[in-house]
C-alpha positions as CSV (number, residue, x, y, z in Angstrom):
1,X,-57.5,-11.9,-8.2
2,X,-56.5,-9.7,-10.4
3,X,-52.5,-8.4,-10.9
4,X,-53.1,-4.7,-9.1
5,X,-55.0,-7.0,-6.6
6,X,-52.2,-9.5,-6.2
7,X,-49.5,-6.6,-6.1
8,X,-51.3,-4.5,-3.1
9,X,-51.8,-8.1,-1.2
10,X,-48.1,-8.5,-1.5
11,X,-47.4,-4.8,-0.1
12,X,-48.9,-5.6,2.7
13,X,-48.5,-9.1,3.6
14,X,-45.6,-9.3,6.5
15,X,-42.5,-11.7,5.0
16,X,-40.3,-11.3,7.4
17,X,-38.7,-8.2,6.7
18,X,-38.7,-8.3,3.0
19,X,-41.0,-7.6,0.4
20,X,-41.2,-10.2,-2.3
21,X,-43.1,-9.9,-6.2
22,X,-43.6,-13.5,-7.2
23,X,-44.2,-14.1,-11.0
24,X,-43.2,-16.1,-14.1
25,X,-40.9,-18.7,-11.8
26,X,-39.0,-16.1,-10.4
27,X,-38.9,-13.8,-7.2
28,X,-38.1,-10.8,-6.7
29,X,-36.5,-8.6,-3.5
30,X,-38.0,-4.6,-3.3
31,X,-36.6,-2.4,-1.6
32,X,-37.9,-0.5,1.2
33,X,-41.2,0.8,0.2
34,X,-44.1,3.3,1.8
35,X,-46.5,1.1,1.0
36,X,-44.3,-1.8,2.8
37,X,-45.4,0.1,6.5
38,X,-47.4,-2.0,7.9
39,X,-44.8,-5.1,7.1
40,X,-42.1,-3.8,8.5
41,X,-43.7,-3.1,12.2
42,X,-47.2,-2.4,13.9
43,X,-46.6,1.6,15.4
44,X,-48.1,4.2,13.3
45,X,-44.8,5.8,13.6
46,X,-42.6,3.4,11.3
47,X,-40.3,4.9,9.1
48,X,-38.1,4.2,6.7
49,X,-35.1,2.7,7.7
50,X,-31.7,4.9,8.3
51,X,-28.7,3.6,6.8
52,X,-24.9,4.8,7.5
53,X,-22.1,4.9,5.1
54,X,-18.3,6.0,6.2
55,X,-15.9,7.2,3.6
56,X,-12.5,7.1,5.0
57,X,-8.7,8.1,4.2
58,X,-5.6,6.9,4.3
59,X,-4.0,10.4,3.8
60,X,-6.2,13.3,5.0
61,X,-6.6,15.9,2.9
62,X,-4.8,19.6,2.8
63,X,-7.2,21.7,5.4
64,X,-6.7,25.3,3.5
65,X,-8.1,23.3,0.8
66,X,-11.3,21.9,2.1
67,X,-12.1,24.1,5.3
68,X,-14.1,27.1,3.8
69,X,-12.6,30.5,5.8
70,X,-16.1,31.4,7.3
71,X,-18.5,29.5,9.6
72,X,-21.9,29.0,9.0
73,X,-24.8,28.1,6.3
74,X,-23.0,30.7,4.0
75,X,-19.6,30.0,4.0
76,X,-17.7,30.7,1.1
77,X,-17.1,27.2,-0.7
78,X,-13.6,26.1,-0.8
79,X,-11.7,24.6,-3.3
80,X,-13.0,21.1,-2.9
81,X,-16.1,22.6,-2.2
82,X,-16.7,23.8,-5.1
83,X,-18.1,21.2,-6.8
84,X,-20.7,20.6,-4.1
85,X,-22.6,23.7,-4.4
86,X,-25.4,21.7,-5.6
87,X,-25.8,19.8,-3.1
88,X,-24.5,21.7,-0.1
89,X,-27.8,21.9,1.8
90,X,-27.7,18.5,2.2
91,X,-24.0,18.3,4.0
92,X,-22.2,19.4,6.6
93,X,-18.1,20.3,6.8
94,X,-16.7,20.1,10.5
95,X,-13.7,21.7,11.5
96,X,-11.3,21.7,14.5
97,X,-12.2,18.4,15.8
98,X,-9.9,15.3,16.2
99,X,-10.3,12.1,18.7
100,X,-9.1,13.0,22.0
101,X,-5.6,11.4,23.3
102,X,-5.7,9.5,19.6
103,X,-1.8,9.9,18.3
104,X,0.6,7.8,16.4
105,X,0.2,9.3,12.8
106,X,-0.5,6.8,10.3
107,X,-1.0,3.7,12.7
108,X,-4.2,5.9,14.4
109,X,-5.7,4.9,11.0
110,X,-7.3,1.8,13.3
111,X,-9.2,4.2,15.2
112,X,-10.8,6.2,12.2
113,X,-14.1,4.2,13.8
114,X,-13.6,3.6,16.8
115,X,-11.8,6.8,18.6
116,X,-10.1,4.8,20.5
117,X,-6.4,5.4,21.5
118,X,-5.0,1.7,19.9
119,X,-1.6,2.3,19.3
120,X,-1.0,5.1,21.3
121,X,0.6,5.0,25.2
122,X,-3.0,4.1,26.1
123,X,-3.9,1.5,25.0
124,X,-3.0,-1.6,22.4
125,X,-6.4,-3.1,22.3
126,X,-8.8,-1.7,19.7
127,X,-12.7,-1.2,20.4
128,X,-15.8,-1.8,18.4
129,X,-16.4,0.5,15.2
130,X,-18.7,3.2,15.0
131,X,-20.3,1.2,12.4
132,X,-20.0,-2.6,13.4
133,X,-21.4,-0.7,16.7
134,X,-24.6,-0.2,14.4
135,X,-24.6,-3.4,12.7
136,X,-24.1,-5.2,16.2
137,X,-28.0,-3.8,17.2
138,X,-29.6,-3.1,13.9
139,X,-27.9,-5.6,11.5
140,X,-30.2,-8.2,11.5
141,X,-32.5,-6.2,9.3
142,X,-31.0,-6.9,6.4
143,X,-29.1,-10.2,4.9
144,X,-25.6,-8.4,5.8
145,X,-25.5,-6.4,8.7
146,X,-22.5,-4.6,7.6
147,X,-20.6,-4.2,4.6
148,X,-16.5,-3.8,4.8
149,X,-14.8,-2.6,2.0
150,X,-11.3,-0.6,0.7
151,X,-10.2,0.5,-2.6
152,X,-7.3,-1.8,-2.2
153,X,-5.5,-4.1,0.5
154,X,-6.3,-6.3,3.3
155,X,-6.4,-3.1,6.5
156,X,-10.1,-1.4,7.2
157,X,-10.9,1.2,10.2
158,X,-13.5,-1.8,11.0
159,X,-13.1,-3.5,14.5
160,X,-15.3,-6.0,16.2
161,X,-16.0,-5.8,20.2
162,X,-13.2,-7.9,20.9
163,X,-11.1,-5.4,19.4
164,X,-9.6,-8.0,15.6
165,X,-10.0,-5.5,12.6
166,X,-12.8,-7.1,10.0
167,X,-10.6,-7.7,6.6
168,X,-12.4,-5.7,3.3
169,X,-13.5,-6.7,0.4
170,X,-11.6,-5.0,-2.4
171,X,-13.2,-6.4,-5.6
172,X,-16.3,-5.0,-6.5
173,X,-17.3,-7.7,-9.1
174,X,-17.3,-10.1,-6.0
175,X,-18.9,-7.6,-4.1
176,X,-22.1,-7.9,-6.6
177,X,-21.8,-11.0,-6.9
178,X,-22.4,-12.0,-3.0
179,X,-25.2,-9.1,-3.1
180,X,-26.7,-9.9,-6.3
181,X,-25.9,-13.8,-7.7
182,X,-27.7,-16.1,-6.1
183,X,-26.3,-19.8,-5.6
184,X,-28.4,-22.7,-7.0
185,X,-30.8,-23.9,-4.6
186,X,-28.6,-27.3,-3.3
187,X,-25.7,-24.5,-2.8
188,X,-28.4,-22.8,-1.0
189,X,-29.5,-25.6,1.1
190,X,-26.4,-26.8,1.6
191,X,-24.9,-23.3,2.9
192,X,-28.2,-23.1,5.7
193,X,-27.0,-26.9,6.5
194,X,-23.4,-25.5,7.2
195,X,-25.3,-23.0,9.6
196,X,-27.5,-25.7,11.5
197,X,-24.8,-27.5,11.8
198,X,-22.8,-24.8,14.2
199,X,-25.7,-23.9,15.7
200,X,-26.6,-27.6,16.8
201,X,-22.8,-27.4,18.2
202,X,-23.4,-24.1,20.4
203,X,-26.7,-25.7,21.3
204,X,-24.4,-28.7,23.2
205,X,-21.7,-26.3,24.1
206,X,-24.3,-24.4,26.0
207,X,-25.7,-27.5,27.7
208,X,-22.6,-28.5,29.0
209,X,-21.2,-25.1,30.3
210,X,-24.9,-24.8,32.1
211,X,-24.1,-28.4,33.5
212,X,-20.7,-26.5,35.3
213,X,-22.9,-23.7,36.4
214,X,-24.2,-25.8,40.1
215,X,-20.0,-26.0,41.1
216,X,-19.5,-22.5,40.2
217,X,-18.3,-19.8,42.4
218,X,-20.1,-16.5,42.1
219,X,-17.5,-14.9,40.3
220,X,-17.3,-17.4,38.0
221,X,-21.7,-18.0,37.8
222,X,-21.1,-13.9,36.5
223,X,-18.7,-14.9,33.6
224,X,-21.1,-17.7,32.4
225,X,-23.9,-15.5,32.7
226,X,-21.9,-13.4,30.6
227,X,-21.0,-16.0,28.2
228,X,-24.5,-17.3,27.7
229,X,-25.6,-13.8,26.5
230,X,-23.1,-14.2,23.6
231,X,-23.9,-17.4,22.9
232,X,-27.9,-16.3,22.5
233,X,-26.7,-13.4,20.5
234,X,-24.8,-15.9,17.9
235,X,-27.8,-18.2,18.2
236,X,-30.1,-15.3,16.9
237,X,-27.6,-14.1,14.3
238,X,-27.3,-17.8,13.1
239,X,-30.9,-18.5,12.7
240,X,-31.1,-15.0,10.6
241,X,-28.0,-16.4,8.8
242,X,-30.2,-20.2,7.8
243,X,-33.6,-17.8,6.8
244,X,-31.0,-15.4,4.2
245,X,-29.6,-18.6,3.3
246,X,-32.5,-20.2,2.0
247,X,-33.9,-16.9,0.3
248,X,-32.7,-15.8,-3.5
249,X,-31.0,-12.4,-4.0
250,X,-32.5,-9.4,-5.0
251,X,-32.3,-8.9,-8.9
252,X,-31.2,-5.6,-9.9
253,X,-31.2,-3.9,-13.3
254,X,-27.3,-3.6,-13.5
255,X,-24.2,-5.5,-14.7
256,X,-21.4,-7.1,-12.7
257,X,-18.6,-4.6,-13.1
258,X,-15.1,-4.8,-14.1
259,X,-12.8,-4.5,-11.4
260,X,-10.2,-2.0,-12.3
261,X,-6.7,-3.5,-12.3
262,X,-4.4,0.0,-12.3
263,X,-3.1,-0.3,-8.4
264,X,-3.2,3.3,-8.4
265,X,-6.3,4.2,-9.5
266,X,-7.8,5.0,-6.8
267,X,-10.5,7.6,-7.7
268,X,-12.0,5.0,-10.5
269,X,-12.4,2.0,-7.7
270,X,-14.0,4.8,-4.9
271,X,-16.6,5.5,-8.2
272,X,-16.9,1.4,-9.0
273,X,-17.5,0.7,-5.6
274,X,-19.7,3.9,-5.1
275,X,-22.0,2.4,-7.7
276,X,-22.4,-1.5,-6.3
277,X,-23.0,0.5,-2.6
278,X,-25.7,2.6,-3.8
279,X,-27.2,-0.9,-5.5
280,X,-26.6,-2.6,-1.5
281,X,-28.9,0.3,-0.3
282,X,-31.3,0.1,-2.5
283,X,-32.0,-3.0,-2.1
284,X,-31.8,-2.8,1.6
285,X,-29.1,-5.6,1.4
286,X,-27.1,-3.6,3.9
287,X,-27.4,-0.7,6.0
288,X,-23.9,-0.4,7.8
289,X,-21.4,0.1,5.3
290,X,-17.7,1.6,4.8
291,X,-15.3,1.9,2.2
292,X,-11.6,2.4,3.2
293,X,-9.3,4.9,0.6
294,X,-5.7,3.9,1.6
295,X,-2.9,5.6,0.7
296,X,-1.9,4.1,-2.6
297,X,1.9,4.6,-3.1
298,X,2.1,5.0,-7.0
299,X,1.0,7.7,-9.2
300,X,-2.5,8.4,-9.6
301,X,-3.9,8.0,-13.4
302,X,-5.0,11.6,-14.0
303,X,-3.8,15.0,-15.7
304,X,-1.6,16.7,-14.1
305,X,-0.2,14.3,-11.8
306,X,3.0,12.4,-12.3
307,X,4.2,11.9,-8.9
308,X,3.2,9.1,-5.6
309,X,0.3,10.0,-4.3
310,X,1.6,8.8,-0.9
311,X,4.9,11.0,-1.7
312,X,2.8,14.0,-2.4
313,X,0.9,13.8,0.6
314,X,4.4,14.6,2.3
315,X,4.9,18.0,0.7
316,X,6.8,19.7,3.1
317,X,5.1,23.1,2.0
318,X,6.5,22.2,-1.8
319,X,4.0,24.0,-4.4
320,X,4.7,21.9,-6.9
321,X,3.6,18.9,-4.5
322,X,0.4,21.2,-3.2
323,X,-0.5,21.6,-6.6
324,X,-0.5,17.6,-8.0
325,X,-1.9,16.4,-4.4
326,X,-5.0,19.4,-4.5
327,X,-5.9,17.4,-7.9
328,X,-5.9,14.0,-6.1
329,X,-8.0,14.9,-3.3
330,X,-10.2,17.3,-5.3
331,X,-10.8,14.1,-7.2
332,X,-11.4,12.2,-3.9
333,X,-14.0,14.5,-2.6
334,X,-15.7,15.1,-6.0
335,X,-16.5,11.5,-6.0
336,X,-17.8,11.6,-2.6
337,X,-20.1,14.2,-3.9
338,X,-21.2,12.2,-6.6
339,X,-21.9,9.7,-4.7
340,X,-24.6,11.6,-1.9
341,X,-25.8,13.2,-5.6
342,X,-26.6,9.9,-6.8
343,X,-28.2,9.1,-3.3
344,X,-30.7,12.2,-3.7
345,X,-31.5,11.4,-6.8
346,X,-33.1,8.2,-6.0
347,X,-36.5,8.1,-4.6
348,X,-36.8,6.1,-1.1
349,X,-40.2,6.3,0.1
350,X,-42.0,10.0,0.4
351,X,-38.1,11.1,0.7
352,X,-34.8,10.4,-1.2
353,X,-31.9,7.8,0.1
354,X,-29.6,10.6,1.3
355,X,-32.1,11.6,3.2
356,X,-32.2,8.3,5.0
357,X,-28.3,7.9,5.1
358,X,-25.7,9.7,6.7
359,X,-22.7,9.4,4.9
360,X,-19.4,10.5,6.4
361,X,-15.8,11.5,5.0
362,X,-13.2,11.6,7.3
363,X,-9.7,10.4,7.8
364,X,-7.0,10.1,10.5
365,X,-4.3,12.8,9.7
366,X,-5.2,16.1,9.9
367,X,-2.0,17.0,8.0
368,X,-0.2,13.8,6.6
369,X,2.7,16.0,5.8
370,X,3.5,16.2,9.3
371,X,1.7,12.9,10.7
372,X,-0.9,14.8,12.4
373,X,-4.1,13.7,14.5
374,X,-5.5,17.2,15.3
375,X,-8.1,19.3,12.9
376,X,-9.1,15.9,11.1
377,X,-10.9,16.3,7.5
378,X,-14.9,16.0,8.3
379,X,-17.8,15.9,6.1
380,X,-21.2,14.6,7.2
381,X,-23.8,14.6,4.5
382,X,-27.7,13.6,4.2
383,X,-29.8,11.3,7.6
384,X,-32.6,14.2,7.3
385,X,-30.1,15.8,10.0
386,X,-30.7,19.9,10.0
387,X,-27.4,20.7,8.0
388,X,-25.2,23.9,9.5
389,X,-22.7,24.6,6.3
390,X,-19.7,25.1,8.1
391,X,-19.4,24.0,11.6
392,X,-16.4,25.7,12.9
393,X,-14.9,24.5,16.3
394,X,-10.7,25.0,17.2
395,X,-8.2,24.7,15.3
396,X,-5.8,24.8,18.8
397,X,-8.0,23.2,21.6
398,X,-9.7,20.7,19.2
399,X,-13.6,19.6,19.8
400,X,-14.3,15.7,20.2
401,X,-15.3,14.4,16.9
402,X,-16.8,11.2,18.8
403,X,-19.4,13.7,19.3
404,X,-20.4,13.0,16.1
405,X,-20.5,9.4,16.3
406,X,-23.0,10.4,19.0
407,X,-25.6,11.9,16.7
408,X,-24.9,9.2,13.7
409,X,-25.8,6.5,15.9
410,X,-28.4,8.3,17.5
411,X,-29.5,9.1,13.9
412,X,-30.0,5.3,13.2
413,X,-32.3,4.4,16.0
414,X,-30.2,4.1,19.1
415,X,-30.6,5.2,22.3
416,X,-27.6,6.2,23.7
417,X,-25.3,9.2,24.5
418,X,-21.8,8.5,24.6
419,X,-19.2,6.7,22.1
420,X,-15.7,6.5,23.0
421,X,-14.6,9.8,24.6
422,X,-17.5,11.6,23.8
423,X,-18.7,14.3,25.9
424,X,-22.4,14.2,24.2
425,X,-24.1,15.1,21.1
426,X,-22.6,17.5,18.5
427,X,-23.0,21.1,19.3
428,X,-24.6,23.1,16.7
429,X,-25.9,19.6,14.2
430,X,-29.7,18.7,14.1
């Protein structure tokens, strides 16, 4: 057979969910790939996957600054808008929206994700993340179903069902390494041994709770009924965990990069760990992914700045303040641009990557200055959504942005209509 032969066989030869090229003692993981249809399911209507990425912050960012003045496809591009005019078809800036009853200030950083009001006077119990959400139904795709990561530090806006926050990654040479370097094949064998080994043990724990099931109460029949979905849910993840296991990594055409040591510099690791998440996508490693900006107290390495950035993001109306911090966050949102640039540059399919990934930037505080919730910084880029420029709700009587959350996840594949205290889908977003 000859090589074009053996390379269209492979297209469409169903392994698993991945396509591999075999050659030369080596193998090698594609990425998603037109011509990969008819492996990934039988409906004439597959489609590319769709993939979600959250940008989040620490510290907001000034409103004047990033809201443009007029609503609509033609607003008049803001400060940090600027930079985006080339790409601004492709996003979306919201305006006057905020989680409903979600206060605290800083400490409503934990519910970035999740909307819900952890901290507050309603509740102390967090709830699942808008992306772990995803990851929880459409995960197993890919050989991580999610991908937590910050800048810096040991806090993420990531919460499982049961309400514990998922600790980043911070590091993104590790970060390529655990996508990229593959283990050698006893470390491999081992690692799907470790994995049969817990699922043997769930296997007996679920034999014995089915043993107590005949003395059982109704009440209590309910709660092990309940108990023994979990424990088929971990069963399937673990058996996807053992197949990954025992499969090499994707090679990429890319070197491990430096991890930048400067605590402050905040703006070169978002760009670092822009570039090993646009690699993760590529690759289909992941498609749930996040990346958490804290609010770094030292000064930020860049011209023009030479105070805190955590200082300067409580100006108190100070100009001099206004004028370092509008460099910190231009830089912030300049990056993010970068970043959905880089995405629609990259051919995925008949279409580009941004336009099968929603990427979000969004924060907590609505003004740090003052520790507030309301008017929270939104922008909402790529998915193949219908973009509408500026979407423009109140500034006073604030719009729920777990509306959005709505049309992400819908965006992704799932069918459903509420997150959180949504009231529905987004008005005015395709």
């Amino acid at each position: 057979m000859s090589l074009r032969k053996r390379v269209q066989f492979n297209f469409r030869r169903a392994l698993d969910r991945r396509t591999v090229l075999r050659g030369g003692g080596m193998a090698m993981s594609l990425p998603w790939l037109t011509a990969m249809q008819p492996s990934f399911a039988a409906s004439d209507k597959s489609a590319a996957p769709q993939r979600f990425v959250a940008m989040t912050l620490g510290l907001g960012l000034v409103a004047d600054n990033l809201f443009p003045e007029n609503p609509g496809v033609d607003y008049k591009p803001s400060r940090y808008l600027e930079p985006l005019a080339d790409v601004r078809q492709k996003m979306t800036v919201v305006s006057g929206v905020s989680h409903p009853g979600v206060k605290g200030g800083h400490r409503a950083e934990a519910s970035i994700l999740t909307a819900s009001a952890v901290g507050s006077s309603a509740t102390s119990v967090n709830s699942i993340s808008l992306d772990q959400l995803m990851a929880k139904h459409l995960g197993d795709a890919t050989r991580f179903p999610s991908l937590v990561l910050s800048t810096s530090g040991s806090a993420s806006p990531c919460y499982t069902e049961s309400g514990a926050m998922i600790p980043p990654e911070d590091s993104p040479s590790r970060l390529f390494a655990k996508l990229f370097i593959d283990e050698s094949k006893s470390e491999r064998e081992k690692r799907a041994g470790r994995v049969r080994q817990g699922r043997s043990i769930m296997d007996l724990v679920g034999e014995d709770a089915k043993a107590l099931q005949r003395d059982l109460g109704r009440g209590d029949r309910d709660r092990l009924d309940a108990y023994f979905t979990s424990v088929r849910q971990l069963e399937r993840r673990m058996e996807e965990a053992e197949k990954w296991a025992k499969r090499p990594k994707p090679k990429v055409d890319a070197v491990m990069p430096r991890d930048i040591n400067h605590p402050s510099d905040i703006i070169g690791r978002q760009k670092t760990m822009c570039e090993v998440i646009k690699l993760a996508l590529q690759t289909d490693s992941s498609r749930f992914i996040s990346l958490h900006i804290p609010g770094a107290g030292g000064v930020i390495p860049i011209e023009g700045v030479d105070e805190g950035y955590h200082n300067l993001s409580h100006h108190g109306m100070d100009e001099e303040k206004l004028a370092q911090l509008a460099i910190v966050e231009g830089a912030i949102v300049a990056q993010w641009g970068n970043f959905i640039r880089e995405l629609n540059a990259a051919q995925d399919g008949e279409a580009t990557l941004l336009d099968h990934t929603n990427v979000l930037l969004t924060s907590n505080l609505g003004n740090a200055s003052n520790h507030d919730n309301r008017n929270m910084p939104v922008l909402v880029a790529g998915g193949g959504m219908r973009h509408a420029g500026h979407l423009a709700f109140n500034r006073k009587d604030n719009y729920p942005l777990p509306n959005l959350y709505v049309n992400l996840l819908q965006n992704v594949g799932m069918e459903v209509d509420r997150f959180a205290t949504s009231t529905g889908t987004m008005n005015g977003l395709g």
